[in-house]
C-alpha positions in Angstrom: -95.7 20.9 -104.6 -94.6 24.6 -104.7 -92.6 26.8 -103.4 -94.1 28.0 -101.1 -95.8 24.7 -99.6 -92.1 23.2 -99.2 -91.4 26.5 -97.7 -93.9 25.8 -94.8 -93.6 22.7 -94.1 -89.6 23.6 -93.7 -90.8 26.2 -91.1 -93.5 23.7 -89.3 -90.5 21.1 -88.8 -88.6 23.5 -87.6 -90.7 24.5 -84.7 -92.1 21.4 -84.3 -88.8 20.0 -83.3 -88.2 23.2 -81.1 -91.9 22.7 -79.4 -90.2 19.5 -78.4 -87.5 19.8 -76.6 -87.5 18.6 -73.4 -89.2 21.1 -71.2 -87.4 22.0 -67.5 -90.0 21.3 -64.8 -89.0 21.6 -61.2 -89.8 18.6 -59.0 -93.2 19.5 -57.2 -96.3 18.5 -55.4 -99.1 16.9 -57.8 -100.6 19.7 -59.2 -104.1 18.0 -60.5 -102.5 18.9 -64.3 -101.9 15.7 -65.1 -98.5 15.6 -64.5 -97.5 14.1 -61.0 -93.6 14.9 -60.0 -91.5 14.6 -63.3 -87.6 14.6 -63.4 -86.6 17.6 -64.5 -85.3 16.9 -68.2 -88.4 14.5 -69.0 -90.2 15.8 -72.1 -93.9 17.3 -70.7 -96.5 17.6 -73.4 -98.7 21.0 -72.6 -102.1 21.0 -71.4 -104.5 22.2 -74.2 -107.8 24.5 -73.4 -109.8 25.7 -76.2 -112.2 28.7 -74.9 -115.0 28.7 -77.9 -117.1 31.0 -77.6 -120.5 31.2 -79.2 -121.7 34.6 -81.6 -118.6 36.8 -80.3 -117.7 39.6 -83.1 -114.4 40.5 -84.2 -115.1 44.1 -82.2 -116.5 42.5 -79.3 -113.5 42.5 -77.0 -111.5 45.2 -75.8 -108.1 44.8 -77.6 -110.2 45.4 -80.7 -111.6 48.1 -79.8 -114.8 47.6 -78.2 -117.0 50.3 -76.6 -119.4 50.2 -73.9 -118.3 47.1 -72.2 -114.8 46.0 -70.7 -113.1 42.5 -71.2 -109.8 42.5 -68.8 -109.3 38.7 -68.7 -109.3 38.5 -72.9 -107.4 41.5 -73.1 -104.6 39.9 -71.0 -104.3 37.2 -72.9 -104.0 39.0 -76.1 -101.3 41.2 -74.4 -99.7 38.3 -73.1 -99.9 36.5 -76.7 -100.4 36.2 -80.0 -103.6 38.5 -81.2 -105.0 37.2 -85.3 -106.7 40.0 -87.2 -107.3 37.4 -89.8 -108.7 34.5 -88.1 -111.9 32.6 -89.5 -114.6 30.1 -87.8 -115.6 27.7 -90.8 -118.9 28.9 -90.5 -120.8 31.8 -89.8 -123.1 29.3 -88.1 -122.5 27.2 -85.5 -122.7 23.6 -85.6 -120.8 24.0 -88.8 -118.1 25.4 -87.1 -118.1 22.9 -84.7 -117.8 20.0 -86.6 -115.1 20.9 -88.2 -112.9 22.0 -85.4 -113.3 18.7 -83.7 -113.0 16.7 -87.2 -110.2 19.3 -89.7 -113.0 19.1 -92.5 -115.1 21.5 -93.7 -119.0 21.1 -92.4 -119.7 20.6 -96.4 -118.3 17.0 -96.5 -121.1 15.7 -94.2 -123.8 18.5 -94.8 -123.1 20.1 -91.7 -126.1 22.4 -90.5 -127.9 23.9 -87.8 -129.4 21.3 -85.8 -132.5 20.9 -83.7 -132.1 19.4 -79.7 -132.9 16.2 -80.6 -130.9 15.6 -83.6 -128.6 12.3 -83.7 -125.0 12.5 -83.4 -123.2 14.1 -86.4 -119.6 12.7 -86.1 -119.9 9.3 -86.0 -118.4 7.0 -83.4 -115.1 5.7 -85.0 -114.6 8.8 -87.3 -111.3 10.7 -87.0 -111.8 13.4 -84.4 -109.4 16.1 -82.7 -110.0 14.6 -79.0 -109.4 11.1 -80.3 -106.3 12.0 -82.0 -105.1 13.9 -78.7 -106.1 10.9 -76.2 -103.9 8.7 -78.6 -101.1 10.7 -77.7 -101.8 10.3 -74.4 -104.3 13.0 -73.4 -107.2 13.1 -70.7 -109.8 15.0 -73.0 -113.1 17.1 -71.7 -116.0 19.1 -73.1 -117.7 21.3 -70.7 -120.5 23.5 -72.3 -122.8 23.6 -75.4 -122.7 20.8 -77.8 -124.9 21.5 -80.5 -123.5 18.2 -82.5 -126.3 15.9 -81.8 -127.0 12.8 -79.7 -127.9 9.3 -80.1 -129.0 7.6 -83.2 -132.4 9.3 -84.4 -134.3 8.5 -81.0 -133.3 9.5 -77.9 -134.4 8.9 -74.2 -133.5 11.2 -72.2 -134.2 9.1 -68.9 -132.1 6.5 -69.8 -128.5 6.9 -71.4 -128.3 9.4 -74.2 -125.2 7.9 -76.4 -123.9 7.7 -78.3 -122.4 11.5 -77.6 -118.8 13.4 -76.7 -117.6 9.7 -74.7 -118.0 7.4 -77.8 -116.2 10.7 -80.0 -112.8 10.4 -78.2 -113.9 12.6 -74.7 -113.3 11.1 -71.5 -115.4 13.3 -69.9 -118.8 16.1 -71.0 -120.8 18.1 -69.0 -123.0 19.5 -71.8 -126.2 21.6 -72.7 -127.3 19.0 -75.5 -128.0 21.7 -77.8 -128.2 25.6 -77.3 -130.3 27.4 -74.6 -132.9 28.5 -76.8 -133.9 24.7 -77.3 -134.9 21.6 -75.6 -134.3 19.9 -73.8 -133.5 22.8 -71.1 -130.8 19.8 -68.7 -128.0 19.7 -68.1 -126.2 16.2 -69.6 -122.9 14.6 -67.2 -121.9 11.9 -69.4 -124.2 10.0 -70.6 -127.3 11.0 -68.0 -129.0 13.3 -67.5 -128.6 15.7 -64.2 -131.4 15.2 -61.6 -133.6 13.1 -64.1 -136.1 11.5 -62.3 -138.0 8.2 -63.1 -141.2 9.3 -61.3 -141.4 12.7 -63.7 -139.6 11.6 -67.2 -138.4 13.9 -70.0 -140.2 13.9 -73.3 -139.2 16.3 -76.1 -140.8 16.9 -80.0 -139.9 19.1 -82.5 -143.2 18.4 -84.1 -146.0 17.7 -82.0 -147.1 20.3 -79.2 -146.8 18.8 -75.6 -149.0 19.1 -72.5 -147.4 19.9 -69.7 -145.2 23.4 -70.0 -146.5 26.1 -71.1 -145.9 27.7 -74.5 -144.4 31.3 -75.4 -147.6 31.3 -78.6 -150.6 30.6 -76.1 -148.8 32.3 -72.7 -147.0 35.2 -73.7 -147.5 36.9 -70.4 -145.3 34.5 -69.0 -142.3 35.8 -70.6 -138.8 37.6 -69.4 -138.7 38.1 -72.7 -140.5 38.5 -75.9 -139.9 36.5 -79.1 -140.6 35.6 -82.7 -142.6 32.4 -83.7 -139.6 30.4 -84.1 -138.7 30.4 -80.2 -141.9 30.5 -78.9 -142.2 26.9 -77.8 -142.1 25.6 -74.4 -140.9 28.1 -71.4 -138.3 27.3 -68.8 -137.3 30.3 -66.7 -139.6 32.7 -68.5 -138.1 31.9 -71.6 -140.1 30.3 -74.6 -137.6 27.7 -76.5 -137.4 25.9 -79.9 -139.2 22.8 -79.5 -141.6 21.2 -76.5 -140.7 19.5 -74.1 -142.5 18.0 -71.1 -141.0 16.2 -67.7 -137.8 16.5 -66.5 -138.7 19.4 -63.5 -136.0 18.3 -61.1 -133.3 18.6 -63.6 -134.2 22.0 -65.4 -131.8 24.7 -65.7 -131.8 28.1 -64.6 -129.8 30.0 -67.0 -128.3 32.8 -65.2 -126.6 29.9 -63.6 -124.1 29.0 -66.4 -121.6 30.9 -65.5 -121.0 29.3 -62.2 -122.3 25.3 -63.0 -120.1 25.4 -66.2 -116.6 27.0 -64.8 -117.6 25.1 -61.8 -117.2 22.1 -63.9 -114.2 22.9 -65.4 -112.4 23.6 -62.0 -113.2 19.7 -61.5 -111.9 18.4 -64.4 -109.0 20.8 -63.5 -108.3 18.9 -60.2 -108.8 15.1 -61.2 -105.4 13.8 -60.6 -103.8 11.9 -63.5 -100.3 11.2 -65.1 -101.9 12.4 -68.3 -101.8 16.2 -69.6 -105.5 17.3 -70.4 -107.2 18.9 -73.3 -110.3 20.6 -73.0 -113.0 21.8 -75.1 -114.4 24.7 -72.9 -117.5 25.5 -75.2 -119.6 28.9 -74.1 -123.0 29.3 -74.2 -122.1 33.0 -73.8 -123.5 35.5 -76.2 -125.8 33.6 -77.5 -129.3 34.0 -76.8 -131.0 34.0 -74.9 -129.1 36.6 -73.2 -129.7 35.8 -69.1 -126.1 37.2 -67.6 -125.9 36.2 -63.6 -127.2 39.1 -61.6 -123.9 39.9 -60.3 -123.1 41.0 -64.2 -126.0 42.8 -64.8 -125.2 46.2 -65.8 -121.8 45.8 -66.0 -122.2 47.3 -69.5 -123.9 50.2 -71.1 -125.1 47.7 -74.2 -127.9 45.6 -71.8 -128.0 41.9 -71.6 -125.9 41.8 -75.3 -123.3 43.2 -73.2 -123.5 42.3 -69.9 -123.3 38.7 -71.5 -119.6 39.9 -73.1 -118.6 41.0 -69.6 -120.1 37.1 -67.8 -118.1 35.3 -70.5 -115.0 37.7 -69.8 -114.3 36.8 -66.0 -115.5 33.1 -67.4 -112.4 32.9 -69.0 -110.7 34.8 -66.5 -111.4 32.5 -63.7 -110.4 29.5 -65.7 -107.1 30.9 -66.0 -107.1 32.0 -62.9 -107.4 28.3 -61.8 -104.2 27.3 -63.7 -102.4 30.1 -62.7 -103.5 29.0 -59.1 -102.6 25.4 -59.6 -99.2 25.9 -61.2 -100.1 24.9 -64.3 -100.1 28.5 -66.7 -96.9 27.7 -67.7 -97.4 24.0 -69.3 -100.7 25.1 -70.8 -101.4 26.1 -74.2 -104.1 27.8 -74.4 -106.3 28.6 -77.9 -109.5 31.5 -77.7 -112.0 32.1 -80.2 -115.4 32.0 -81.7 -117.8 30.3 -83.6 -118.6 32.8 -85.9 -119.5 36.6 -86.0 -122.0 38.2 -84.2 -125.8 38.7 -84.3 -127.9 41.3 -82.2 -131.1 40.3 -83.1 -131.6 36.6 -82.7 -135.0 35.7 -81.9 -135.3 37.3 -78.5 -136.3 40.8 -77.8 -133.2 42.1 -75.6 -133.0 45.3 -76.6 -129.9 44.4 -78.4 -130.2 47.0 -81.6 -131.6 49.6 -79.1 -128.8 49.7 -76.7 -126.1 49.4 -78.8 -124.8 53.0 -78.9 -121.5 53.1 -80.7 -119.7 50.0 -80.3 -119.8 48.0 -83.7 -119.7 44.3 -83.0 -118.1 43.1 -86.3 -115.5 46.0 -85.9 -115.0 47.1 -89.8 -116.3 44.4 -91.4 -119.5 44.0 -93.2 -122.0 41.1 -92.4 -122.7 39.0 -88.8 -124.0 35.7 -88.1 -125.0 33.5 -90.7 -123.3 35.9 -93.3 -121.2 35.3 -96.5 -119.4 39.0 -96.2 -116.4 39.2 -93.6 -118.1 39.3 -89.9 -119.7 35.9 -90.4 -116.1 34.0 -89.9 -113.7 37.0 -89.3 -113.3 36.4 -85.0 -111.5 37.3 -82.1 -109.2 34.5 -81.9 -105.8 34.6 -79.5 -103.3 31.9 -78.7 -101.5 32.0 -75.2 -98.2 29.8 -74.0 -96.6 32.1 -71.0 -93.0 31.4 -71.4 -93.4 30.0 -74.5 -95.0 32.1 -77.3 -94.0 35.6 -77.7 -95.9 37.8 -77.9 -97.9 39.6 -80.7 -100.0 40.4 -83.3 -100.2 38.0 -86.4 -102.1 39.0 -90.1 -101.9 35.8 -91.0 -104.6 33.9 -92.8 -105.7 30.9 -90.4 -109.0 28.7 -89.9 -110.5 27.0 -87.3 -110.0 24.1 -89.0 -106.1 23.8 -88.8 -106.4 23.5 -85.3 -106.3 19.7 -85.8 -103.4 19.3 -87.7 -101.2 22.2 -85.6 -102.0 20.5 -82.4 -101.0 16.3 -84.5 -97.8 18.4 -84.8 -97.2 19.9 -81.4 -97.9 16.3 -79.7 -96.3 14.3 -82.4 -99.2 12.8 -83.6 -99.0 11.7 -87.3 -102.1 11.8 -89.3 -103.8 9.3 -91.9 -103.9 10.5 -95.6 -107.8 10.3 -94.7 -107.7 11.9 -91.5 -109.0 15.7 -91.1 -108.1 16.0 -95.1 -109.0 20.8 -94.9 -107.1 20.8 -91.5 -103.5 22.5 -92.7 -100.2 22.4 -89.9 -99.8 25.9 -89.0 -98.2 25.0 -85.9 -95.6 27.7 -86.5 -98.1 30.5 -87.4 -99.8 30.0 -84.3 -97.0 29.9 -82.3 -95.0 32.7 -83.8 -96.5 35.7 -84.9 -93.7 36.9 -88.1 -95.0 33.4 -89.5 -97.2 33.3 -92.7 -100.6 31.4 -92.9 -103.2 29.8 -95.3 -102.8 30.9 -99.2 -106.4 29.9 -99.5 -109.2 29.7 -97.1 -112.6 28.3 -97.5 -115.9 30.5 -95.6 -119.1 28.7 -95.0 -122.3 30.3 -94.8 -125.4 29.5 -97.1 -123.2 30.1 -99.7 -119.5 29.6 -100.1 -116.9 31.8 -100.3 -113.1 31.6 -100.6 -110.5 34.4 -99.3 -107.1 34.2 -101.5 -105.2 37.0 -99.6 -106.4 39.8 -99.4 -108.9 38.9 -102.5 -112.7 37.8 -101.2 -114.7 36.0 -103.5 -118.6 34.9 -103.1 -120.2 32.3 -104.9 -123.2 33.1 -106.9 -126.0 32.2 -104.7 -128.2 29.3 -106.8 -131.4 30.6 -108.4 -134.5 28.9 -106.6 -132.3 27.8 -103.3 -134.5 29.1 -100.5 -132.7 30.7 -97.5 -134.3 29.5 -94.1 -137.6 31.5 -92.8 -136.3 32.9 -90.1 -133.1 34.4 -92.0 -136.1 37.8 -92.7 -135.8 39.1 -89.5 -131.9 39.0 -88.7 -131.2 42.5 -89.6 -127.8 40.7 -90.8 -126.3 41.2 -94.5 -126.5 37.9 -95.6 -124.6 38.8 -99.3 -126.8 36.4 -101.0 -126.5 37.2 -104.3 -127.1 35.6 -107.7 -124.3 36.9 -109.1 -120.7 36.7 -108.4 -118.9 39.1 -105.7 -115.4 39.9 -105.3 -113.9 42.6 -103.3 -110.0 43.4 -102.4 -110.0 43.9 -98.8 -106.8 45.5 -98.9 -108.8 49.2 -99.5 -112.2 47.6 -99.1 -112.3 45.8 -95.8 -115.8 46.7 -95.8 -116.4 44.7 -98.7 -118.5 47.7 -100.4 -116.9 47.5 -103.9 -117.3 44.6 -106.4 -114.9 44.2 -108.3 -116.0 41.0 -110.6 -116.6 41.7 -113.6 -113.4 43.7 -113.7 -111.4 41.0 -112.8 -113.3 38.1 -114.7 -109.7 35.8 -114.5 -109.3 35.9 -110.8 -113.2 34.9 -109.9 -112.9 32.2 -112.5 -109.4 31.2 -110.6 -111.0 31.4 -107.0 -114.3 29.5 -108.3 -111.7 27.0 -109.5 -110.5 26.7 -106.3 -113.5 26.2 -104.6 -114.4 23.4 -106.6 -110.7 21.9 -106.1 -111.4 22.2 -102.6 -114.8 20.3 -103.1 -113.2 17.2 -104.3 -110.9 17.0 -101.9 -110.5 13.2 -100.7 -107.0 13.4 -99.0 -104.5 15.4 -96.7 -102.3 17.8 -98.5 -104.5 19.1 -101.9 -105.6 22.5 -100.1 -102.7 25.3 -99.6 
């Protein structure tokens, strides 16, 4: 163990045992927290939200300077808390990133991917899982939004139950889109039914076979809001051609400028269920992801189009949530976590005039890459942590995943993890709870290569001669830094990552390549610093 290991684990007791301390809370009403009338020196755990939002660049909020659209509500919270410059999804894709936020393991260890809308369940019921972990400590746990993790067991009916899914993953509660809004099926999912399902006019949905019944973006493309490639040009809800067909179901369709206000609306409910229990929830944005259909009431509240009229929707989103809290009394005793599932993409199938109305705001800020990219943008995100009275604030360089989430949050509640048990997910309770504090030595990047960040050192693994990147990956318009030759850049002068520097510095990519495949073989808590 080195130095500087025993070092931070010194400074993650420390706080840990300060988090901790009994918490004053002045005798009141039942709030709908979770927390009914409490004498005053009883220890409170905090209320958890994570706000994940879906394709939000590092420059695509206000406090980091972006133009041609205004986020108040995010920009509060940053003021108000602890702002990362150096904060990384998993992934620069999304189910990825997912799965290993709500597991502490790297997508790699069960070949995470992009999935279609009628893939099975990728964490498996009985696996180790961040809302299982928290409900042993004594927490109600929710997921409102997209999933995007699967459902069922390789054939689903979606007029009957649909599990297993979030309830047999340690959730008490999910109100879900199953997959994404640019697949089927286009329903909402409460539970384990689906919303307004009907037995006269069931749901059927193929990845495969074209189904009667809808029609399709290919054969009725003057039926469309908007235009887009052959990949989403499947069956249309809403004038909007989707991955996949799907047939039935009418009663229970969504209309998507309607997210905004089902989705918050269901958070405000799990908000107000009474319960001794403090909450987590897993408040999971469709918001910016495409297709881009932003409630009328925020269209043109940007100069940048639906792109960024979308920004400003998910902004008051997350202001009204907090909001709620502040409204209920429960701001205080809530620690909340914001951020992203990995960098951003203009161009994502849909033609929204994205590219065309961008002007000059720059959605990965300085960094090179997006969505689905090994360079910088594809993991590099907006991410903020917020405890009023609790967390001072301020802005942290630290290097920090997604994937320490898990073990931070074991810490806060006191939750001791197996040896087996989210084995990439590192404690950095007192880095995200104190900005002075250092983070990660290493950190692992996911995209359709791998890449590792040591510092301010960035290296790329050689993409594999003959590996195919997916079809659609042509049309992007993102820098994917697919290469079949090592990269490395020092992003202390080259945040841009324009500069390789490997063969130059032929010890350190053998050193991080090392690592990598140390981090590979990983079978237990503790080998990864």
């Amino acid at each position: 163990m080195g130095k500087y290991y025993r070092r931070h684990i010194f400074l993650c007791t420390i706080l840990l045992g300060l988090a901790t301390l009994p918490v004053l809370h002045s005798c009141k009403k039942s709030t709908g927290n979770g927390q009914k009338n409490k004498s005053d020196a009883q220890l409170i755990k905090p209320n958890i939200i994570l706000f994940y939002i879906d394709d939000l660049g590092y420059g695509d909020v206000g406090y980091n300077g972006a133009v041609g659209v205004q986020t108040p509500a995010i920009d509060r919270l940053a003021k108000g808390g602890i702002a990362f410059t150096d904060a990384h999804s998993t992934s620069a894709t999304c189910t990825p990133s997912r799965y290993s936020v709500l597991t502490g393991q790297h997508a790699f260890r069960n070949n995470a991917a992009i999935l279609q809308g009628d893939a099975p369940l990728l964490i498996q019921p009985g696996s180790y899982t961040l809302p299982a972990m928290l409900r042993k400590a004594g927490y109600r746990t929710g997921v409102v939004g997209k999933w995007h993790l699967g459902l069922g067991n390789g054939s689903i009916d979606w007029n009957a139950d649909v599990k297993p899914g979030p309830l047999e993953i340690g959730f008490d509660y999910s109100f879900l889109l199953p997959a994404t809004g640019d697949r089927v099926p286009t329903v909402y999912l409460e539970n384990h039914r689906v919303l307004n399902a009907s037995p006269n006019d069931p749901i059927v949905v193929d990845y495969e076979m074209k189904l009667e019944g809808y029609p399709n973006g290919l054969d009725h493309p003057e039926q469309l809001r908007q235009q887009a490639d052959k990949q989403h040009s499947n069956t249309i809800v809403n004038g909007i051609s989707r991955i996949g067909y799907m047939k039935g179901g009418e009663a229970a369709l969504w209309v998507d400028e309607d997210f905004p206000e089902v989705l918050t609306g269901k958070v405000r409910d799990f908000l107000n269920v009474e319960s001794d229990k403090p909450f987590f929830l897993f408040f999971s944005y469709h918001d910016i992801h495409v297709p881009r259909l932003p409630h009328p009431r925020f269209q043109g509240k940007s100069t940048m189009g639906p792109r960024g009229d979308a920004i400003a929707q998910m902004d008051w989103m997350t202001g009204e949530v907090i909001k709620e809290l502040e409204k209920r009394g429960l701001a205080k005793n809530t620690l909340v976590i914001f951020t992203s599932d990995n960098g951003p993409v203009l161009n994502d199938g849909y033609e929204d005039q994205a590219e065309e109305l961008l002007g000059t705001h720059r959605p990965a800020g300085v960094f090179r890459g997006g969505k689905y990219s090994a360079y910088e943008a594809g993991t590099r995100v907006p991410t903020l942590v917020y405890w009023p009275g609790k967390i001072k604030p301020g802005i942290s360089n630290a290097l920090v995943s997604q994937v320490d989430i898990y073990a931070s949050l074991a810490a806060l509640v006191g939750q001791r993890l197996a040896d087996d048990e989210a084995i990439d997910s590192q404690n950095l309770l007192s880095t995200f709870t104190d900005y002075t504090q250092p983070g990660r030595t290493f950190l692992l990047e996911e995209s359709y290569t791998t890449s590792l960040r040591k510092g301010n050192w960035k290296y790329i693994e050689p993409f594999p001669k003959g590996k195919r990147l997916p079809d659609f990956m042509k049309d992007k318009g993102v820098e994917g830094g697919f290469q079949h030759y090592a990269q490395l850049f020092n992003l202390t002068d080259d945040p841009g990552e324009q500069r390789n520097l490997s063969e130059k510095n032929p010890e350190m990519v053998r050193q991080l390549q090392n690592e990598i495949e140390h981090i590979r073989t990983l079978t237990k808590r503790g080998g990864e610093q």
